[in-house]
N, C-alpha and C positions, 0 to 999 in steps of 0.2 A: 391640627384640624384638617390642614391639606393631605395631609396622609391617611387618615383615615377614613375624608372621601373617595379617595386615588383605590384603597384598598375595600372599600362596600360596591365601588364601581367597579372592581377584579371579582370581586365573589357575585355579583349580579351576571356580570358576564359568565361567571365559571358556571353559575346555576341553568342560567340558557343554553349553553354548549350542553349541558349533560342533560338537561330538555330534550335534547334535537338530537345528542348521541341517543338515546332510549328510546326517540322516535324511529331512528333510522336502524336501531338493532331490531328493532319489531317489523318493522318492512321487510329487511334482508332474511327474517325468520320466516315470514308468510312467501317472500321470495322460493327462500331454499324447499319451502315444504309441495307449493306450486312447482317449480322443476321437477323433483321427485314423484308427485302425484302424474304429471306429464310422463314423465320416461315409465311408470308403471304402465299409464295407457298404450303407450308405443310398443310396449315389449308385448302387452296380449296382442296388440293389434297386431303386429311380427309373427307370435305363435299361432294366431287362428290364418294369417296367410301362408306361411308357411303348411299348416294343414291343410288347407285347401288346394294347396300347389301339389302334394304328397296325393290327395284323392283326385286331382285332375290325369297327375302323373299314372297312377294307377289304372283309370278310367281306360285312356289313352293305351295303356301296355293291355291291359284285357282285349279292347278292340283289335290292336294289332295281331292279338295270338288267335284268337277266332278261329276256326278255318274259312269261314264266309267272309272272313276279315279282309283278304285282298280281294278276297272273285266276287263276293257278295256287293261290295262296298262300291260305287260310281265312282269315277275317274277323278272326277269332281269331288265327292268326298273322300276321296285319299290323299287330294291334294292338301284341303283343309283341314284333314288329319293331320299332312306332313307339316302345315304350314304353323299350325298351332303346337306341334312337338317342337319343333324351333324356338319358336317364342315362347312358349310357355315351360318349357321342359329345361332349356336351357337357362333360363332363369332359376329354375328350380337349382340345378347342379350350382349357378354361381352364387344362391343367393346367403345361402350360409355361408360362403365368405364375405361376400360384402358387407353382410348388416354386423356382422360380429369388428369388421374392421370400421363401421359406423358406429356403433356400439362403442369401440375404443376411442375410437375419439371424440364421440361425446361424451363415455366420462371423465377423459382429460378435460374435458372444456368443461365439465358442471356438475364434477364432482365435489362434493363438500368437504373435501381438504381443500381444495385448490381455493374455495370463497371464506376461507376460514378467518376469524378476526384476531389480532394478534393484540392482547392486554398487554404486552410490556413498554408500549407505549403511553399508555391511560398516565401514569405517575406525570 
């Protein structure tokens, strides 16, 4: 009799673990799908700045070839020409390195091998 309450109280238990394991596999799903949905937005977000850095750059290089581009243009706004080709342009040339080296290391960090769930433990 003691043993077969001992063993309705293992299978009660075991029935709530696998409760709460099938709760927590359905989090870690809406989890994984929520990260992905995110890094999708990030990447357009990446490519429509990226674009917009390409037509700033553009803009920028047309003004400068002009011929009215140096004589035409105020002291003042050559400066803030030069000033925003610094900042903006140079950004431009690093930034395809950086985001691709951010890129790599978020998907070392949230890639879905790396959150994967291992069943050889389940038994």
């Amino acid at each position: 009799c003691h043993r077969q309450h001992v063993v309705q109280r293992a299978r009660e238990q075991l029935s709530r673990v696998e409760a709460e394991r099938a709760v927590l596999e359905v989090k870690l799903k809406h989890a994984r799908n929520q990260v992905e949905v995110e890094m999708k937005k990030r990447h357009r977000a990446e490519a429509e700045l990226e674009k917009q850095e390409r037509k700033l750059q553009l803009v920028f290089e047309s003004l400068m070839q002009e011929p009215w581009g140096s004589g035409g243009l105020s002291r003042e706004q050559c400066s803030v020409l030069s000033a925003l080709a610094g900042r903006h342009l140079g950004v431009t040339l690093t930034a395809g390195r950086r985001s691709s080296a951010e890129d790599e290391s978020c998907q070392s960090l949230l890639s879905h091998s790396d959150i994967s769930y291992d069943h050889t433990e389940d038994d």
